[in-house]
N, C-alpha and C positions, 0 to 999 in steps of 0.2 A: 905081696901077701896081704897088705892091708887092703886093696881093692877086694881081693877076692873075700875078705871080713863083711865088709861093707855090703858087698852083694848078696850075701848070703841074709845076711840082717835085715836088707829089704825084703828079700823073699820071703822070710818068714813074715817079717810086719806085716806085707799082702798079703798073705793066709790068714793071718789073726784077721785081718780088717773083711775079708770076706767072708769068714767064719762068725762072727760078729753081725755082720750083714743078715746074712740067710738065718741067726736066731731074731732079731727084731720082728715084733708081729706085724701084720700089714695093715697099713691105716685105715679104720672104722670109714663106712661108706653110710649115709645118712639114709635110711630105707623112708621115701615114698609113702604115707598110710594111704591104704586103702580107700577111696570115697566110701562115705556111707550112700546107697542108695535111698533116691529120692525116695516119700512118704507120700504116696496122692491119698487123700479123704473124701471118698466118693459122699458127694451129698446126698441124706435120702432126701427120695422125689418129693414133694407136697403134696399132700391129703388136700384135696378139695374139694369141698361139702357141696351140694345144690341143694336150693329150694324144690318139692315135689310141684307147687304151684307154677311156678315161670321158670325152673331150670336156669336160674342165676346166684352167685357165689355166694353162699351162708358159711355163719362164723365157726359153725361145729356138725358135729353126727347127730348130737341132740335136737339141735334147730334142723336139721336136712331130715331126721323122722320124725318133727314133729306132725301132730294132729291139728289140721287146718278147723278151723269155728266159719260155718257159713248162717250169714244174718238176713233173716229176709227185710229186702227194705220198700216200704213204701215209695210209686212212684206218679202217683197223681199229680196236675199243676197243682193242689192247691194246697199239697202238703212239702212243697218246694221252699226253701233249699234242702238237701238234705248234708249228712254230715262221716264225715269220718271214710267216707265209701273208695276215693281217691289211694289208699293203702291196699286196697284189696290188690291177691294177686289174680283173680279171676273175678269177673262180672257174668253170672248169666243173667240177658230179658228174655222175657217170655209172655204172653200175653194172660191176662188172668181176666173173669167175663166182662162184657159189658165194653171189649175193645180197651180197658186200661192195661196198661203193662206192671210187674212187679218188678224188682233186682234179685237175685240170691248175693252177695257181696261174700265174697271166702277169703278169709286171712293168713296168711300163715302164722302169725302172732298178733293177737289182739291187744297186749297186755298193756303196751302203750297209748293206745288211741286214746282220747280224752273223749269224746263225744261222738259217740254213733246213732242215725235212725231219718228218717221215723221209722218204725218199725212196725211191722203188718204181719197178719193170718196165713196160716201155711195152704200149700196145695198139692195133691200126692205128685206132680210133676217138679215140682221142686223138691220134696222129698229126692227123687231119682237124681236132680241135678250133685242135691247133698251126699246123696253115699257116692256118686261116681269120683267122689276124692278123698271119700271116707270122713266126713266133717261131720263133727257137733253141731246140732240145729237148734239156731235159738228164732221162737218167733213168737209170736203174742195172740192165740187166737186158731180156728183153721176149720177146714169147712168137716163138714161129718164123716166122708170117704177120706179125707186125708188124717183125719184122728184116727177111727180104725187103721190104715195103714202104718200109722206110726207106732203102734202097738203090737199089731201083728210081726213087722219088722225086727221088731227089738230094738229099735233108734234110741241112741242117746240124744234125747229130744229134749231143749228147755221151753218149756209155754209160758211166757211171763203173767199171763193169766190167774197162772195158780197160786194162790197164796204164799206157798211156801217159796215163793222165786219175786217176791217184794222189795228184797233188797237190790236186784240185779238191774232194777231199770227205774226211772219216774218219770213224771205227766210233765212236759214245760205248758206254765200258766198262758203264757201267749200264744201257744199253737191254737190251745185249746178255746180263745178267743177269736182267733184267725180262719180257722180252719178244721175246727169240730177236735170232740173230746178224741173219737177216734184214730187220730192224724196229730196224735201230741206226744207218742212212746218212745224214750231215749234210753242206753243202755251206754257203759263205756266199757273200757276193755281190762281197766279194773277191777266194777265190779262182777263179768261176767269170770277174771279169772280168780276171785276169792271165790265164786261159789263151786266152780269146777275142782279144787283145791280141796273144799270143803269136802265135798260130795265124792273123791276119789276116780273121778272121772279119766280115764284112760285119754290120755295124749300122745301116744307115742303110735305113730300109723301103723294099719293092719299090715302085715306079712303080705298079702295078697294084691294090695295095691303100690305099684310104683308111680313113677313118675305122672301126671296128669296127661302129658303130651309126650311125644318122641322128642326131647327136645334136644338137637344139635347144635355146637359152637359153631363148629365146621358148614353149617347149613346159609347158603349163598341164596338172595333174591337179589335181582337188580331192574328197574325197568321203570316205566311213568304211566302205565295203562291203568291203574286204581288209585289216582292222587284225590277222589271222592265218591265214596258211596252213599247212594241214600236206601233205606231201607222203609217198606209203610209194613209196620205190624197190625195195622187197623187206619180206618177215616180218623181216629182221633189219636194214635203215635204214629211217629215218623222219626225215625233215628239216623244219624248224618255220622259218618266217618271222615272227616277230612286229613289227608297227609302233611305232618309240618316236616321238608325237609332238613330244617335245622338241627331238630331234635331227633327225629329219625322217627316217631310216634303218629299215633292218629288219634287227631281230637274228638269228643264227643259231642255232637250234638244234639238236641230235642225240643218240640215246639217253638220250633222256630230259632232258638238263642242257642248261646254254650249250657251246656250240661257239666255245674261245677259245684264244688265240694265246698259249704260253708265255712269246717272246720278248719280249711288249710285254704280258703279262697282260692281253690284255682282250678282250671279249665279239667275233667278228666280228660287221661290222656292213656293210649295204651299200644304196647308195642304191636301186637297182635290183634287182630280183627277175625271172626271166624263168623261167618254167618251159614246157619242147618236149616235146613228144612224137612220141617215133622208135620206129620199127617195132625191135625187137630180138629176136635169138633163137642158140641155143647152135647151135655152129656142129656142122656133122654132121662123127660122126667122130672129134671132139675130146675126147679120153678126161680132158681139164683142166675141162672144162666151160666155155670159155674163147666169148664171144658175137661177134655181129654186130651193126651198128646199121647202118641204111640211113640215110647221114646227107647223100646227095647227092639231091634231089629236092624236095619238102614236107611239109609237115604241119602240125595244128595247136598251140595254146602260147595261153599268158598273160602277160602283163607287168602286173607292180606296180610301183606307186610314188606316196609320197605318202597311203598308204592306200587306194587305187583298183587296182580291175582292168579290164583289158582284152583283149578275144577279139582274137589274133593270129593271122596264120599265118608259118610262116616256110619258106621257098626258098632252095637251096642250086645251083649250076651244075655242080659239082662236088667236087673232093676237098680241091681248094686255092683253094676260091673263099670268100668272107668270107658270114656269114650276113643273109640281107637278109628282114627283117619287116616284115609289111602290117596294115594294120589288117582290118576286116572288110568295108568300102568300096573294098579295093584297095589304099589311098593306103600309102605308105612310113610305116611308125609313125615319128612324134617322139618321141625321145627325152631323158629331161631327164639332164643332163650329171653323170658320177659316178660312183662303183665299181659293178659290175654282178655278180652271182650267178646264171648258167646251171646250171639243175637241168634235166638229160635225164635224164627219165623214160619207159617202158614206155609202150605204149598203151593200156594197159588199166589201168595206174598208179592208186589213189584217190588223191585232191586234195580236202579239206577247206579250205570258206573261210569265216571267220569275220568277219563285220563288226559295227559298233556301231551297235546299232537307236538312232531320237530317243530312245525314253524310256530308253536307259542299258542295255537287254537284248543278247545276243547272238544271232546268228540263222545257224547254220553252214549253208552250203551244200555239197552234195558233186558233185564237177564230174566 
C-alpha cells in the first residue's frame, strides 16, 4: 500500500515538474544589429582654370577670363637689353621698315612686373596681332595709318604720348644717353594697372574670343628633326630657336648672342615656336618705308615643339579674329600647352632647320 502511495506521489511531482517546465519562457537570444551600410563621398571633380594665352593651369575663372595687355617693345641692337618681356605668354616679331623687327609682348597679368620696355610706335599689323587675343594696347607713339585704325576700330588703346597717360611710364636717364631720347620708355605693370583701374577699362575677355590656340594636354610631339632653327626676317635680323632638351623649351636667339630679359637676367625661352608666312610689302607712297602684311586670309607656317616640326597652315577671318591653325590634313593643330613665340616672316623669308641625325650628325634643312 505504501509503494503504491509513493508511486503515485512521483507521478504527480513529474507532472507539476513538467507543467512548470512548459510555463518557463524561453531564454532571450541576442539578436545580431544590423550593419549600417558603408557611406562613400563621392569627390566633386576639380575645376581647372587655364590661361587663354598658353592653356596652362591658372588659380581661378577670374585669371582664366582675364583680359591679356599686349606692349609693344622695342627691338633695335641699340636699345638692348630690354626688360620685363621673359613673363609674356606670347611674343609676336614682325618686321617693322627699314629691315628692323618690333615685339608685341602680351601678358596675361602684368600687375606684377617691375620693369617693362623699351617701348615703341604702333603699326596697324600689330594692331591685328592685338585684337587677335582681344588685348589692351599700350604703345608710345604710331605711324598715321595705324592711328586712324585705332580709332576707327574702337581699341582700347593707351599712347603713352599723350598727356594724360604721364603717369603710366618714364624716360630712364641712361638710355637716353646711350641710345637716343627715343629708345629710353619704361612702363611697369603697376603703373599700367592703376591707370586701367582708373579709367574702368574692361578686363574680363570678350565672349567671342576663346582660347589663343587649340590647346591640348593630351597633345603628343616626339622626335629630333627641329633641335634648331634659324629664321632671317631681313639682312639685319636673324632669329635662332635652339631646343634645350632639359628644359623641354626653345631658346632665343638674336644678332648673334642669347636674346635675354634684363629684368630677370635670363635667356628667353619658350615652349612653343610657331613661325607664318605673310605676304608683306612697303606700302606705296610711304616716304617711312613703313609695310603692309596681309594678315587676314591664309597661308603657310611651322610649329615646333618638343624638338619636332610640323607643316601648318594658318586662317585668319579678319582683323580682330583670333588665329586658327590646321595641320596638313585639315584637322585644327593641337597644341601642347605653354608660352608661345610668333615669328612673322616674309614669303620668301630663309628658314634653316637643323635636326640631330641617330649617329650624333647634324643635317640642316632650308625650308
Amino acid at each position: 500500500m505504501k509503494s503504491k502511495v509513493l508511486s503515485v506521489f512521483a507521478l504527480m511531482l513529474a507532472l507539476v515538474m513538467l507543467f512548470s517546465a512548459c510555463g518557463e519562457a524561453e531564454p532571450e537570444v541576442a539578436e545580431t544589429p544590423e550593419s549600417e551600410p558603408e557611406v562613400i563621398v563621392a569627390e566633386e571633380p576639380k575645376i581647372v582654370y587655364t590661361s587663354g594665352l598658353t592653356g596652362l593651369e591658372v588659380e581661378s575663372e577670374e585669371a582664366q577670363n582675364r583680359r591679356p595687355v599686349a606692349i609693344m617693345i622695342n627691338n633695335i641692337k641699340k636699345a638692348l637689353p630690354q626688360y620685363g618681356i621673359s613673363q609674356a605668354g606670347i611674343v609676336f616679331e614682325a618686321l617693322a621698315e627699314g629691315g628692323i623687327t618690333r615685339l608685341l609682348a602680351v601678358f596675361d597679368d602684368v600687375s606684377d612686373i617691375g620693369q617693362i620696355g623699351t617701348i615703341r610706335s604702333a603699326r596697324p599689323y600689330y594692331l591685328d596681332f592685338a585684337q587677335s587675343v582681344d588685348a589692351v594696347y599700350v604703345h608710345i607713339g604710331g605711324s598715321p595709318d595705324a592711328y586712324s585704325q585705332i580709332k576707327s576700330r574702337g581699341m582700347d588703346s593707351y599712347d603713352l604720348i599723350e598727356g594724360r597717360y604721364d603717369s603710366m611710364y618714364w624716360r630712364d636717364k641712361a638710355r637716353i644717353s646711350s641710345s637716343g631720347y627715343e629708345h629710353s620708355v619704361f612702363t611697369s605693370g603697376e603703373r599700367i594697372t592703376a591707370q586701367l583701374e582708373k579709367d574702368g577699362t574692361r578686363m574680363t575677355r570678350g565672349e567671342s574670343y576663346g582660347k589663343a590656340f587649340n590647346f591640348s594636354p593630351e597633345a603628343s610631339y616626339e622626335g629630333n628633326d627641329a633641335t634648331k632653327i634659324v629664321a632671317e626676317f631681313s639682312s639685319y635680323k636673324t632669329g635662332t630657336y635652339t631646343y634645350d632638351k632639359a628644359s623641354g623649351l626653345y631658346r632665343i636667339g638674336q644678332y648673334g648672342t642669347a636674346h635675354t630679359d634684363a629684368l630677370s637676367n635670363v635667356q628667353l625661352a619658350f615652349k612653343n615656336v610657331f613661325i607664318l608666312r605673310m605676304n608683306s610689302y612697303v606700302i606705296s607712297g610711304d616716304t617711312a618705308g613703313r609695310l603692309k602684311f596681309d594678315s587676314v586670309g591664309s597661308g603657310k607656317g611651322m610649329y615646333f615643339v618638343n624638338g619636332t616640326k610640323t607643316e601648318i597652315t594658318w586662317k585668319r577671318e579678319s582683323k580682330s579674329s583670333p588665329f586658327k591653325l590646321y595641320t596638313a590634313d585639315g584637322a585644327e593643330l593641337p597644341v601642347v600647352p605653354g608660352d608661345n613665340y610668333v615669328a612673322i616672316v616674309p614669303l620668301n623669308a630663309a628658314v634653316t632647320i637643323t635636326g640631330d641625325a641617330p649617329a650624333g650628325a647634324t643635317t640642316p634643312a632650308a625650308e
